[in-house]
C-alpha positions in Angstrom: -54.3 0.9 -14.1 -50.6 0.6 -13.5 -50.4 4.5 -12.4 -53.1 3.7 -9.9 -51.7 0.7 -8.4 -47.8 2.2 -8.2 -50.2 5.3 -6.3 -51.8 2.8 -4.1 -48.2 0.9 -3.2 -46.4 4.7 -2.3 -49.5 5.5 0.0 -49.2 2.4 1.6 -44.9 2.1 1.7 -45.5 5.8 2.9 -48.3 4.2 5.8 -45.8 1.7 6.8 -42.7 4.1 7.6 -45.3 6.2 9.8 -46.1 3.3 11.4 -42.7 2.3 12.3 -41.8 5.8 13.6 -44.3 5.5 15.7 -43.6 2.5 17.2 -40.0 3.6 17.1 -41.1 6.9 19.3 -43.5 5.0 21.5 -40.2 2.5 22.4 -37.8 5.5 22.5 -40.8 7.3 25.1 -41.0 4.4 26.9 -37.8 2.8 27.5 -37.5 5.3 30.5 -40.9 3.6 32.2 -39.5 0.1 31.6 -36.3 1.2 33.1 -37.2 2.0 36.3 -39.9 -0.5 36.9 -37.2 -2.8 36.0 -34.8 -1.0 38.8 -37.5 -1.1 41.5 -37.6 -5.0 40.9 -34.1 -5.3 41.3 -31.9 -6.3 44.4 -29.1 -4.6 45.8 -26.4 -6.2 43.6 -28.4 -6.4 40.7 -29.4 -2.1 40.9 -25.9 -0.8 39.1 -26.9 -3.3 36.2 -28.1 -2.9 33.3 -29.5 -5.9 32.1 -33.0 -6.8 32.2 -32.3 -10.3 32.8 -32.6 -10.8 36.6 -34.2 -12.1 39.2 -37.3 -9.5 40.4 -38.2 -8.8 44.0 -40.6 -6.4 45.8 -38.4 -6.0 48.6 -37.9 -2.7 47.9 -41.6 -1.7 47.7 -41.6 -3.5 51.1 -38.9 -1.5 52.1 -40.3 2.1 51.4 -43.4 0.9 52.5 -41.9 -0.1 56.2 -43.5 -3.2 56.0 -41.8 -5.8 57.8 -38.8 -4.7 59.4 -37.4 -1.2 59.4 -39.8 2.0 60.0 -40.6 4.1 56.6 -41.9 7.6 56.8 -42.9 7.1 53.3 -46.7 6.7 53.8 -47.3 9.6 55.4 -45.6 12.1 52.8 -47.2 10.4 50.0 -50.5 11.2 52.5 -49.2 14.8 52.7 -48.5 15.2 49.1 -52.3 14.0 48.7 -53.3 16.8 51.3 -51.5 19.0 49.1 -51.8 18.5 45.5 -55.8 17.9 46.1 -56.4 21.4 48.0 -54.2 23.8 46.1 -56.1 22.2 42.5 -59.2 22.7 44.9 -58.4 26.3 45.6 -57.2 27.0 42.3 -61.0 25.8 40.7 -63.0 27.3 43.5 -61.3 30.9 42.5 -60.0 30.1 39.3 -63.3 29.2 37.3 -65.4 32.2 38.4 -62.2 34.5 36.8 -62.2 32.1 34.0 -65.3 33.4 33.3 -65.0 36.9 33.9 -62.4 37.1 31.9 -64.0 35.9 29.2 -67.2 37.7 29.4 -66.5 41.0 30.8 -63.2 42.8 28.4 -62.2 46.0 30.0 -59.4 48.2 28.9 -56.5 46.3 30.6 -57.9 43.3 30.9 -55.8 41.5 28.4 -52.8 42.5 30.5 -54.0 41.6 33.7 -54.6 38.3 32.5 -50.9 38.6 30.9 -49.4 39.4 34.3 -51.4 36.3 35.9 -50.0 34.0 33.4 -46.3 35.4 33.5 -46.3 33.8 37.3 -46.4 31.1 35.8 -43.3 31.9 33.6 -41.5 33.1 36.2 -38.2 30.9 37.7 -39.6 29.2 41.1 -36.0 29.9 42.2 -36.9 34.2 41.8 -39.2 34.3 44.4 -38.4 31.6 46.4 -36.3 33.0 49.1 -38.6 36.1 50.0 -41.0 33.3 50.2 -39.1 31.6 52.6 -38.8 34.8 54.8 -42.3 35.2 54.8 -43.5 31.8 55.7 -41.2 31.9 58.6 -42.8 35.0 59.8 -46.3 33.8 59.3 -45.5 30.2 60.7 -46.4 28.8 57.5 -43.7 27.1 57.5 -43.5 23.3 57.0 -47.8 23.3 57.2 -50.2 21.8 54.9 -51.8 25.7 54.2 -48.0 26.9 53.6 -48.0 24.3 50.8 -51.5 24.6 49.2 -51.3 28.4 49.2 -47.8 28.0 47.2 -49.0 25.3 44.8 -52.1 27.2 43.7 -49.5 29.8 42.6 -48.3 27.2 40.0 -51.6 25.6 39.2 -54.1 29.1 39.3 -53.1 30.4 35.9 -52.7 27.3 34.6 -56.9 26.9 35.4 -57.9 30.0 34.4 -56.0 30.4 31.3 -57.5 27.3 29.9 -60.9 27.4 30.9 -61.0 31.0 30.0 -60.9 29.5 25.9 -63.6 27.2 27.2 -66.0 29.7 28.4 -65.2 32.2 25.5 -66.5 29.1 23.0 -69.7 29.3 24.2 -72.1 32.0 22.9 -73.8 34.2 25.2 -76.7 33.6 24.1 -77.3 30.7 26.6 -76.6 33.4 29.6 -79.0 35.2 27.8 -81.6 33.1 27.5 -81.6 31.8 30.9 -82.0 35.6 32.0 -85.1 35.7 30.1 -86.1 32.7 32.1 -85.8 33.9 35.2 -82.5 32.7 36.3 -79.8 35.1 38.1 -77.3 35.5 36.8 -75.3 32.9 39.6 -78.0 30.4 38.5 -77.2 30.4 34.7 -73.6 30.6 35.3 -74.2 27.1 37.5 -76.9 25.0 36.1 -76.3 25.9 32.1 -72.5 27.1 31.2 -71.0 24.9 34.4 -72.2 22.2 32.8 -71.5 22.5 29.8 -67.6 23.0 30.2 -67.3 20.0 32.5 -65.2 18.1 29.7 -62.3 21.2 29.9 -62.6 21.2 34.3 -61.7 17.5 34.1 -59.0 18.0 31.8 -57.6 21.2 34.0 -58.0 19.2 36.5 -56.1 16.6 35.9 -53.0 19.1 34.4 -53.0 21.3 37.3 -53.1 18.1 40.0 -50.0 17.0 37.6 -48.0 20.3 38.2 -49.1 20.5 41.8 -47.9 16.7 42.5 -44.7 16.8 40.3 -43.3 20.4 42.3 -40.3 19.9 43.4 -38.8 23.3 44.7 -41.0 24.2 47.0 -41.5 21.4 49.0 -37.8 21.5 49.1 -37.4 24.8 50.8 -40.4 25.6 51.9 -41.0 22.0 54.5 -38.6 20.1 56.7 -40.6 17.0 58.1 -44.4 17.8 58.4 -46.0 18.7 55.3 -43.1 17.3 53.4 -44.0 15.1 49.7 -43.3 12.6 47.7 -41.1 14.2 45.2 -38.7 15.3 47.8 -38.4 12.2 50.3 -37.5 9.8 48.0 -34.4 11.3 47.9 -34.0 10.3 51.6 -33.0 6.6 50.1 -29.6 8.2 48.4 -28.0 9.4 51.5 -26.2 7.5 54.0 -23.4 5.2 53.6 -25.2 3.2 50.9 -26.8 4.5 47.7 -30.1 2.6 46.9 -31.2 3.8 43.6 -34.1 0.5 43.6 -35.1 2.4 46.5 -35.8 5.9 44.7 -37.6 3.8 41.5 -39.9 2.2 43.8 -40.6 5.7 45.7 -40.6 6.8 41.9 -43.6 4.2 40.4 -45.3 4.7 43.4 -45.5 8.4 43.1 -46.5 7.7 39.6 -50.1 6.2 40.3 -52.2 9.2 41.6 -52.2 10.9 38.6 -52.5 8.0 36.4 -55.0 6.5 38.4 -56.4 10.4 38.2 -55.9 10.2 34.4 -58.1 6.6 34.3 -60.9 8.0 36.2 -61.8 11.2 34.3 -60.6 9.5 30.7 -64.2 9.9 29.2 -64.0 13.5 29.5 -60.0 14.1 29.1 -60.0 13.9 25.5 -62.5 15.8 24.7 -61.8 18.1 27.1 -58.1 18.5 25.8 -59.7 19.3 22.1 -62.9 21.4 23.4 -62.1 24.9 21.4 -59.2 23.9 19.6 -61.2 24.5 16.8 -63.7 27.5 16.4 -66.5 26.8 14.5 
């Protein structure tokens, strides 16, 4: 009786230390969140400080906004980042699901590879190939346009789709396809009305990742746009030139940014985890 009740007392000692690294993680994670929400609040005298104690304001959110006084070009690049992030995931699943599944019906000799050689551009430094990409955009007038962009960013988000849905699709047995042939469908019909649907869970989840990579580039909208097709990520550094730095400016920029994805993330949440865990384990 004593053994099991000095068992019982470890297990749960042992519970309540997990617990308290956890909490101690989820602060440690989210002290940065709380820091800069807490610096877009704050005034100009109050922005260098690092107290929390002060007196909030959504002045600066007025501010990038260009509500009021002042003229903010804000708006429209969080618009063009919309444009941007939305078509290249857009592209990416309109080409990248159909491969998805190719590759993981058809096996060819090479075909590991190939899909090696799609996933290694993923690998690859942005910086490597961003200046002949620069040349050539020039060329083709692509230059600072909202097809420049969405052509670049399904570069980062393409593999990304098909690599994952490829471990979707391979899941499945093909004995659905099969059946469905027997049915009478094409094969274009069993591919849409019985696997599509089934794998819907692991397209909300890409989704969601690839609109996170596309949204969150940096590089390329840095060199590859000047004014018209210009995002998010790279205008809010507007607000630390000039004769003033105005670092509440960039966190309110910052949280701002932050919502399309999360409000992405909110919207598709009944399907994210499962989609996230979908093939993690073969049965």
């Amino acid at each position: 009786m004593t053994m099991a009740t000095s068992g019982n007392s470890t297990r749960t000692a042992g519970g309540l230390l997990a617990d308290a690294a956890l909490l101690l993680y989820f602060a440690f994670s989210l002290a940065p969140v709380v820091f800069i929400v807490a610096l877009s609040l704050k005034s100009n005298a109050d922005q260098t400080s690092t107290y929390l104690r002060f007196a909030p304001t959504f002045a600066n959110y007025r501010t990038v906004l260009g509500i009021g006084a002042g003229d903010s070009p804000y708006l429209r690049f969080f618009v063009a980042s919309l444009i941007c992030a939305v078509g290249a995931v857009l592209v990416s699943l309109v080409i990248g699901i159909p491969a998805a599944y190719a590759a993981a019906r058809y096996r060819f000799r090479g075909s590991e590879s190939l899909l090696f050689t799609l996933l290694s551009f993923r690998f690859a430094p942005e910086l490597v190939v961003i200046i002949p990409l620069g040349v050539l955009y020039q060329q083709l007038g692509l230059y600072d346009s909202y097809v420049g962009m969405i052509w670049v960013l399904q570069l980062v988000t393409m593999p990304l789709v098909v690599w994952i849905l490829r471990s979707f699709f391979t899941d499945l047995p093909p004995e659905l396809e099969q059946a469905a042939l027997l049915d009478g469908y094409s094969r274009r019909q069993a591919f849409v009305r019985i696997v599509l649907p089934l794998v819907r869970p692991g397209v909300a989840a890409v989704c969601l990742l690839a609109f996170i990579f596309a949204w969150n580039n940096f590089i390329f909208p840095f060199t590859l746009t000047s004014s018209h097709a210009q995002t998010v990520t790279v205008s809010s550094l507007a607000f630390l030139g000039g004769n003033q730095v105005r670092f509440n400016l960039v966190a309110a920029g910052a949280v701002m940014a932050v919502l399309p994805p999360l409000v992405l993330a909110l919207f598709i949440q009944r399907y994210l985890v499962r989609g996230l865990s979908f093939g993690a384990v073969k049965s």
